[in-house]
C-alpha positions as CSV (number, residue, x, y, z in Angstrom):
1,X,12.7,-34.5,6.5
2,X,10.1,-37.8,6.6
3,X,12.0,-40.7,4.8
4,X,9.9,-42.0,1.5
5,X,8.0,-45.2,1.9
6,X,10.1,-47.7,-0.4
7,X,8.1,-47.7,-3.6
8,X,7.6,-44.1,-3.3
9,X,11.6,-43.1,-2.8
10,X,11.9,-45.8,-6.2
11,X,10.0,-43.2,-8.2
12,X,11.2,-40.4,-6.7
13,X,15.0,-40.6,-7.3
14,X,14.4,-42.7,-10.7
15,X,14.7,-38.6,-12.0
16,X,17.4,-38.5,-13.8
17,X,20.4,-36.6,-12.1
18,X,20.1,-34.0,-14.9
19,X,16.5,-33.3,-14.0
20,X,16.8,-33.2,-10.6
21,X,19.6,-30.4,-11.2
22,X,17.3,-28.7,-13.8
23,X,14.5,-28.6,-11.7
24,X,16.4,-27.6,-8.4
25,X,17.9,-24.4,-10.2
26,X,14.6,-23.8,-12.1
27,X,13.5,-20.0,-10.9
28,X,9.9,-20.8,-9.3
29,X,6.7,-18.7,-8.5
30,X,4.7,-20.5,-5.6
31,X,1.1,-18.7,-5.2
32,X,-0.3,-21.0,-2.6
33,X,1.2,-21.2,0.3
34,X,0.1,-20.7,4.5
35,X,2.5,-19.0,6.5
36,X,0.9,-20.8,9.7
37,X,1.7,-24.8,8.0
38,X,5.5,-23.2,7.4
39,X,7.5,-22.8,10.5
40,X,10.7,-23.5,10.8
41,X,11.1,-26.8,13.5
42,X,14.1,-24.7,15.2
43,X,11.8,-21.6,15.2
44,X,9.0,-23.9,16.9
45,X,11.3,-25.3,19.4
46,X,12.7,-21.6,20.6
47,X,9.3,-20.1,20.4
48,X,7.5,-22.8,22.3
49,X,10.1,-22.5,24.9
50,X,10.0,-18.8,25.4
51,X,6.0,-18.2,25.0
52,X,5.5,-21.1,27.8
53,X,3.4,-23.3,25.1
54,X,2.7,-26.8,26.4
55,X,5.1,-28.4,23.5
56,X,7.3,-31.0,22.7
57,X,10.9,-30.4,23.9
58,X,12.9,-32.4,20.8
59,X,12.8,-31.9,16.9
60,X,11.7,-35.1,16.6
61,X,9.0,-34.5,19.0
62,X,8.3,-31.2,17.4
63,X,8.8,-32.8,13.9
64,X,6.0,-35.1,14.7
65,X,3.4,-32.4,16.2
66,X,4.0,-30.2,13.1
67,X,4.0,-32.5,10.4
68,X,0.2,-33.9,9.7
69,X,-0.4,-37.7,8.9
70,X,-0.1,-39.5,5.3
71,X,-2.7,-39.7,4.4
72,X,-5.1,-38.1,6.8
73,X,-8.6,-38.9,7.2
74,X,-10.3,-36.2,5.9
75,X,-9.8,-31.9,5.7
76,X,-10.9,-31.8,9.6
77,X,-7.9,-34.5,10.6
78,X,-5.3,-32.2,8.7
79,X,-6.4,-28.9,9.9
80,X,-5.4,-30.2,13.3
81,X,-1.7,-29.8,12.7
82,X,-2.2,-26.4,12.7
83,X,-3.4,-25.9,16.5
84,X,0.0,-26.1,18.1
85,X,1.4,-23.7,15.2
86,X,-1.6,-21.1,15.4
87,X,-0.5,-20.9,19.6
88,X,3.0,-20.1,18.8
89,X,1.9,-17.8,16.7
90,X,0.2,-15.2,18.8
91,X,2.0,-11.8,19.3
92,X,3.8,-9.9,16.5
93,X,8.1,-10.8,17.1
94,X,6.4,-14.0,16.6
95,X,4.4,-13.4,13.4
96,X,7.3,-11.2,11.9
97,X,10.0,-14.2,12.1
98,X,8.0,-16.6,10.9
99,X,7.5,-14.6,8.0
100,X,10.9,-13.2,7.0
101,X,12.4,-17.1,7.8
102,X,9.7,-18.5,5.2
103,X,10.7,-16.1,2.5
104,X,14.3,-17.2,3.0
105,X,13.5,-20.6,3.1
106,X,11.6,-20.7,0.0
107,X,14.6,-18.2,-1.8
108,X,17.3,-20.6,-1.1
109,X,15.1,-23.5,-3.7
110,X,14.7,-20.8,-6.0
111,X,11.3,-19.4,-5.6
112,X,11.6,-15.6,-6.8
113,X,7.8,-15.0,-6.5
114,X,5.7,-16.0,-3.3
115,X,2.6,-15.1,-1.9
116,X,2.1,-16.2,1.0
117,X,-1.2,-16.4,2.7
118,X,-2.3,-16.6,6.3
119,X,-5.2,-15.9,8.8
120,X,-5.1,-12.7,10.8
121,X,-7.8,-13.1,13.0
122,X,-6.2,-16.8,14.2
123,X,-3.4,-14.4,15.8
124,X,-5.1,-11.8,18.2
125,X,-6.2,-14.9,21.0
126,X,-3.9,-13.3,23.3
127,X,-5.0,-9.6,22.8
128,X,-2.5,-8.9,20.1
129,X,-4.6,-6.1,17.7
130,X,-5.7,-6.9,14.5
131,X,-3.8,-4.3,12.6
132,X,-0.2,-4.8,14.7
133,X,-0.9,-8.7,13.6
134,X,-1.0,-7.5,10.2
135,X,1.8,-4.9,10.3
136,X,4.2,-7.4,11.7
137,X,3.5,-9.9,9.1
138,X,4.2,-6.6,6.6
139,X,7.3,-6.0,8.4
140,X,8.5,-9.9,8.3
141,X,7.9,-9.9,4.7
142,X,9.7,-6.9,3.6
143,X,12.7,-7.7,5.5
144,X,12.7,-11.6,3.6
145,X,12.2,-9.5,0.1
146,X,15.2,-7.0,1.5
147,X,17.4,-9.9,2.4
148,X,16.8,-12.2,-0.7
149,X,15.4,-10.8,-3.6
150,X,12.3,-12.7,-3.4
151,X,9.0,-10.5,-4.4
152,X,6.2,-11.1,-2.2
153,X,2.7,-10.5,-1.6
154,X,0.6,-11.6,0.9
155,X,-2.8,-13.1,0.9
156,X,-5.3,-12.0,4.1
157,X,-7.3,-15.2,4.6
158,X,-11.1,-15.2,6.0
159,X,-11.7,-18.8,8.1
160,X,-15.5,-20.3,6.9
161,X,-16.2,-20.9,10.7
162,X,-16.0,-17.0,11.7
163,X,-18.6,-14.4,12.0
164,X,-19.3,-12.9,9.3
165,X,-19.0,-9.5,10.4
166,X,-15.7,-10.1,11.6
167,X,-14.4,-11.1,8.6
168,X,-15.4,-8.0,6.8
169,X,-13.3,-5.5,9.4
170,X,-10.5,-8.3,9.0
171,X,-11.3,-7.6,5.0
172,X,-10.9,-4.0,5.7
173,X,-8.6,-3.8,8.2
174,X,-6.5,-6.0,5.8
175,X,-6.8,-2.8,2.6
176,X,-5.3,-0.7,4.7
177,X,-2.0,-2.7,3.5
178,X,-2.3,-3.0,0.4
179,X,0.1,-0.4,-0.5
180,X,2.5,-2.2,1.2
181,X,2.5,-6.0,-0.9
182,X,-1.0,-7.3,1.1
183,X,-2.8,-7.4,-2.5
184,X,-5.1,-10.4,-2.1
185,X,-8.4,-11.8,-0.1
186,X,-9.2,-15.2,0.5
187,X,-11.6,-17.5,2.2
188,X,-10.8,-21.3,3.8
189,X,-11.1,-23.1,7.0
190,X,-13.9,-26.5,7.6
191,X,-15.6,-26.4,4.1
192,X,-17.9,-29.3,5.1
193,X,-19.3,-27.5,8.2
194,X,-19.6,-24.5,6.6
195,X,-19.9,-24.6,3.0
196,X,-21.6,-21.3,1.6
197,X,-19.0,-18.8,0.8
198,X,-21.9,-16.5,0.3
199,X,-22.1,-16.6,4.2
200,X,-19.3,-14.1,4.1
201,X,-20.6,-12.0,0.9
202,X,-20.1,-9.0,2.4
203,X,-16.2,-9.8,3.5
204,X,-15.9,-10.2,-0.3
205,X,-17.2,-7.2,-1.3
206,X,-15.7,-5.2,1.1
207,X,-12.1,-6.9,0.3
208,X,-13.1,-6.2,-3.5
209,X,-13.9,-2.5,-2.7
210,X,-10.6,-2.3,-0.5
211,X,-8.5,-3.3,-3.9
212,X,-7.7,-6.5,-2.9
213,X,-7.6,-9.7,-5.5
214,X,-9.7,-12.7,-4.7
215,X,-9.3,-16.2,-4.4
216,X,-10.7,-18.7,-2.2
217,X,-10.3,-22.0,-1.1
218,X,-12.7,-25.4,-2.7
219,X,-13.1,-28.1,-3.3
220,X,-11.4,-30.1,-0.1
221,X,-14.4,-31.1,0.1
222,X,-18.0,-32.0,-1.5
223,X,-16.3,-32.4,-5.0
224,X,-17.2,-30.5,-8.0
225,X,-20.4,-29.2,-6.6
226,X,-18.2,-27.1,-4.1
227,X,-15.6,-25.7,-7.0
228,X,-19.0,-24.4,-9.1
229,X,-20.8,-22.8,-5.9
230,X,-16.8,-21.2,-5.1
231,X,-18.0,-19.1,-8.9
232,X,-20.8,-17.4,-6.6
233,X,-17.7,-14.9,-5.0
234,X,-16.5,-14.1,-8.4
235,X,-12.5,-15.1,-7.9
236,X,-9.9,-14.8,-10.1
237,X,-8.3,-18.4,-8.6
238,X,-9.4,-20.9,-6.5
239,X,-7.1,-22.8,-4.1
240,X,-7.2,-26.2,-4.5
241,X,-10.2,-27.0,-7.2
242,X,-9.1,-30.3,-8.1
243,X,-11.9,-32.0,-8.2
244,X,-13.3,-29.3,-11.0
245,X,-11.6,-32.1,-13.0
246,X,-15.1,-34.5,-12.9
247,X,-17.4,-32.2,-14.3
248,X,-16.3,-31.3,-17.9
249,X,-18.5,-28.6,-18.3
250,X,-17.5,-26.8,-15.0
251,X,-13.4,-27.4,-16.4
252,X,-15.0,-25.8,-19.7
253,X,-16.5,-23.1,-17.7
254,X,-12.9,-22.6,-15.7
255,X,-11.1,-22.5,-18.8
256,X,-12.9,-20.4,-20.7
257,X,-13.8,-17.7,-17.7
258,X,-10.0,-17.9,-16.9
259,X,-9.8,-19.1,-13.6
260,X,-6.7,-20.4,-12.2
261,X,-6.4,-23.2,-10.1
262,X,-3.5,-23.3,-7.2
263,X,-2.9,-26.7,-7.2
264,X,-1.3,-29.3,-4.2
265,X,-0.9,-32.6,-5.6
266,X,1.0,-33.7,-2.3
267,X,-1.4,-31.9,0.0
268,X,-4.6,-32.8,-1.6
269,X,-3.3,-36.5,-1.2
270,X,-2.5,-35.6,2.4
271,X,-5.8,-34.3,3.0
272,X,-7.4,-37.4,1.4
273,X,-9.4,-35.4,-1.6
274,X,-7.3,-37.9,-4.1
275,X,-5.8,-41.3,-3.3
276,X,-2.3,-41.2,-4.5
277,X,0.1,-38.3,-6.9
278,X,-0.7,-40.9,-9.9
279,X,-4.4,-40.2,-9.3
280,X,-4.2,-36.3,-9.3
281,X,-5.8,-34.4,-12.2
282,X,-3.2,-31.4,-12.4
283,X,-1.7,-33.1,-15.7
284,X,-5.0,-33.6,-17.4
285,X,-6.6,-30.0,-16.2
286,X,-3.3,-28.8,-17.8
287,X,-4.1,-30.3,-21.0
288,X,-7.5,-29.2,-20.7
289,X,-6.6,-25.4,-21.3
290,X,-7.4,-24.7,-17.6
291,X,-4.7,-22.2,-16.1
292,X,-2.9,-24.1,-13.0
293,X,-0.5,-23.6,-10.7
294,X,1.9,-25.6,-8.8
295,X,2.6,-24.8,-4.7
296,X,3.3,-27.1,-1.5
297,X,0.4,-25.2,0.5
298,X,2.7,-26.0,4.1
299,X,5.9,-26.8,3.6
300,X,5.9,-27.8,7.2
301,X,2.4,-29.3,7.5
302,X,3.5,-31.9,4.3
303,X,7.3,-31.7,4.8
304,X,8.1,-30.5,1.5
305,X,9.6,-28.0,-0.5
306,X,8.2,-26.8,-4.3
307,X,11.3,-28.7,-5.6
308,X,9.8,-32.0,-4.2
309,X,6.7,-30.8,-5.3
310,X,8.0,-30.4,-9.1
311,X,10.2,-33.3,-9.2
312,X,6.6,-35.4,-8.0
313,X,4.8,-33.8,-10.5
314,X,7.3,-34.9,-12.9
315,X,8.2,-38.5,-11.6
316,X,4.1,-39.0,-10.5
317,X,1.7,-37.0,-12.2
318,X,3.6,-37.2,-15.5
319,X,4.1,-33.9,-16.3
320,X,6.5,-33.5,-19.0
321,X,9.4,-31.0,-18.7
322,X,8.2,-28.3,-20.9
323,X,4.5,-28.7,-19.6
324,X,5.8,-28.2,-15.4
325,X,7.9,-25.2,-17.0
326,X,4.4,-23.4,-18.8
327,X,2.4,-24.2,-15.1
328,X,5.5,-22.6,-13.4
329,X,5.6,-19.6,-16.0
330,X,1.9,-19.3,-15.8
331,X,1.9,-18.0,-12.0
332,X,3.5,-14.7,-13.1
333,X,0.2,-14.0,-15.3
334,X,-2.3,-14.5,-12.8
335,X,-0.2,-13.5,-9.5
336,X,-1.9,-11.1,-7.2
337,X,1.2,-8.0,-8.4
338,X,0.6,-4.9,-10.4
339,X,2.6,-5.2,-14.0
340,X,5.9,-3.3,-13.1
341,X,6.6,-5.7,-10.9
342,X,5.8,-8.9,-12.5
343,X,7.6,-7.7,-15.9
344,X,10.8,-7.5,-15.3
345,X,10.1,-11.3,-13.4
346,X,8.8,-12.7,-16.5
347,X,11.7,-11.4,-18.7
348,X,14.2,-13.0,-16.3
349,X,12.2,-16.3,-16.4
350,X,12.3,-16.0,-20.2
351,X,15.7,-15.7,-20.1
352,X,16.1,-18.8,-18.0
353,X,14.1,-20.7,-20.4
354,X,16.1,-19.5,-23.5
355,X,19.7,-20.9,-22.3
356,X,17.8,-24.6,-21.9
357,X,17.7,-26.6,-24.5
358,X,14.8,-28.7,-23.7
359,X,12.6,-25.7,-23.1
360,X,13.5,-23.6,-26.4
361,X,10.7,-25.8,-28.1
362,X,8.3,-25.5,-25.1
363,X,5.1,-25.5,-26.5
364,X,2.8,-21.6,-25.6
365,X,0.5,-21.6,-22.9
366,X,-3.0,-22.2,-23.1
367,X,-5.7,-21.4,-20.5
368,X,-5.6,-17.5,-18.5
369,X,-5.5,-14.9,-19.7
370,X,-2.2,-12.6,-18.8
371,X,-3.0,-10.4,-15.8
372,X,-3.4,-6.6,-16.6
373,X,-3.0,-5.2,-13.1
């Protein structure tokens, strides 16, 4: 893992041991998070060996090609660390490993809900079929559910800087899954070369016809303008969205119409879309009323798990206890799963709740409004 900068690992570890305990055996719903930003280093290392990708040869070296700058200088900069993942990434043993592995990475901090989302048309360069891209993914994510516990869905992703009409047979390529935990449609990729999400209008109706639930990514950059022109496509969240937080009457807008923001404090500050944790607006979006979420994004990418992520949000951002428990909570009420199967999730992170004393007081959640599907 990349050792804190001085003042940084001060404010870290000033959480008190109790806390960090509380918040490492906290059960955890992350609902934004990209397979390709999440390999393993060891996983890298073998595959890069065995698919005769131009590489480096160490885990340091390896650490260092996967793990993008802090901070970068801007949203282009930081999708470059994905280059070297994406070409490891290209026939389905490949896909399927990466998945399962992420699922048991992210069940052994305690995450019992994931979705995890990921570009299917970045993975047929070298002839690998759209759909087998897709099925192994499938595959690699029921076998981490089997092995673990975890529940997952996965997200099919749209990139801004593909054809349109490609992105609508990746949209309905991707329904053909969704009987099988693929339940959700997105859009991201370079948002200032390509910022119209109504470029690929028709990939979002065609997703929406399919059955799948929509999000899409906004806001990395072009500020608040880009969050309000994301509203054009109709999505039940938006990925990223912080900077909704300047424009009061757009946040009024978000909170009132429901929409969830997936949040990434340490990513957007990666990314350069805030200067430091301290400066993010997940606390006062919180307080708003606007529903938000709390996820890593890569775990790889930003070399962090969602229990750094919480304990930063705690130590940084200044959420209090009870308030990182109700963002936590809220996933399971807008998470892209039908009602038997977030249920029985909710009642067991209820239960979890109820044996700790600081969270028997926890004030309700305002902002969505409970999923019905």
């Amino acid at each position: 893992m990349r050792t804190p900068e001085p003042a940084e690992l001060v404010r870290v570890t000033a959480l008190e041991p109790g806390l960090g305990r509380l918040l490492a055996a906290m059960p955890k719903a992350e609902l934004h998070l990209h397979l390709d930003g999440s390999l393993r280093i060891e996983t890298a290392l073998e595959l890069a060996g065995t698919r005769g990708v131009d590489a480096p040869s160490t885990p340091q070296g390896m650490f260092e090609a996967l793990v993008a700058p802090m901070p970068c200088a801007d949203q282009a900069e930081l999708l470059r660390a994905f280059d070297l993942p994406i070409a490891l990434m290209q026939d389905g043993d490949a896909l399927e490993r990466i998945t399962m592995e992420l699922v048991e990475s992210k069940a052994t901090e305690g995450v019992r809900y994931v979705e995890i989302r990921w570009g299917p048309l970045l993975h047929v360069q070298r002839g690998l079929a759209l759909a087998d891209g897709i099925e192994a993914v499938v595959r690699g994510a029921a076998a981490g559910a089997s092995a673990t516990g975890t529940v997952v869905r996965l997200i099919a992703t749209a990139l801004r800087s593909h054809d349109p009409a490609d992105n609508v047979r990746l949209a309905e390529t991707a329904a053909r899954f969704r009987d099988r935990g693929l339940t959700g449609w997105d859009l991201a990729g370079p948002e200032a070369a390509y910022p119209d999400p109504l470029l690929h209008g028709r990939a979002f109706e065609a997703a929406r016809a399919g059955g799948l639930r929509i999000t899409v990514h906004a806001g990395e950059w072009g500020g608040a303008a880009q969050v309000r022109r994301a509203l054009e496509v109709e999505p039940e969240r938006i990925a990223h969205g912080a900077a909704a937080a300047d424009d009061p009457a757009l946040v009024a807008e978000l909170r009132d119409r429901g929409i969830c923001l997936d949040l990434c404090p340490t990513s957007n500050v990666q990314a350069g879309i805030v200067g430091s944790l301290a400066e993010h607006p997940l606390a006062r979006l919180h307080r708003a009323g606007v529903a938000v979420t709390l996820s890593t994004d890569d775990t790889t990418v930003s070399d962090l798990s969602l229990t750094d992520e919480y304990a930063r949000a705690t130590a940084e951002i200044g959420l209090t206890l009870s308030e990182l428990w109700a963002i936590d909570r809220r996933a399971l009420d807008v998470a892209f799963a039908d009602e038997a199967t977030l249920a029985p999730l909710r009642k067991s992170f209820d239960a979890w709740a109820a044996a700790i004393p600081e969270l028997r007081s926890a004030p309700g959640q305002a902002g969505a409004k409970p999923s019905s599907t």
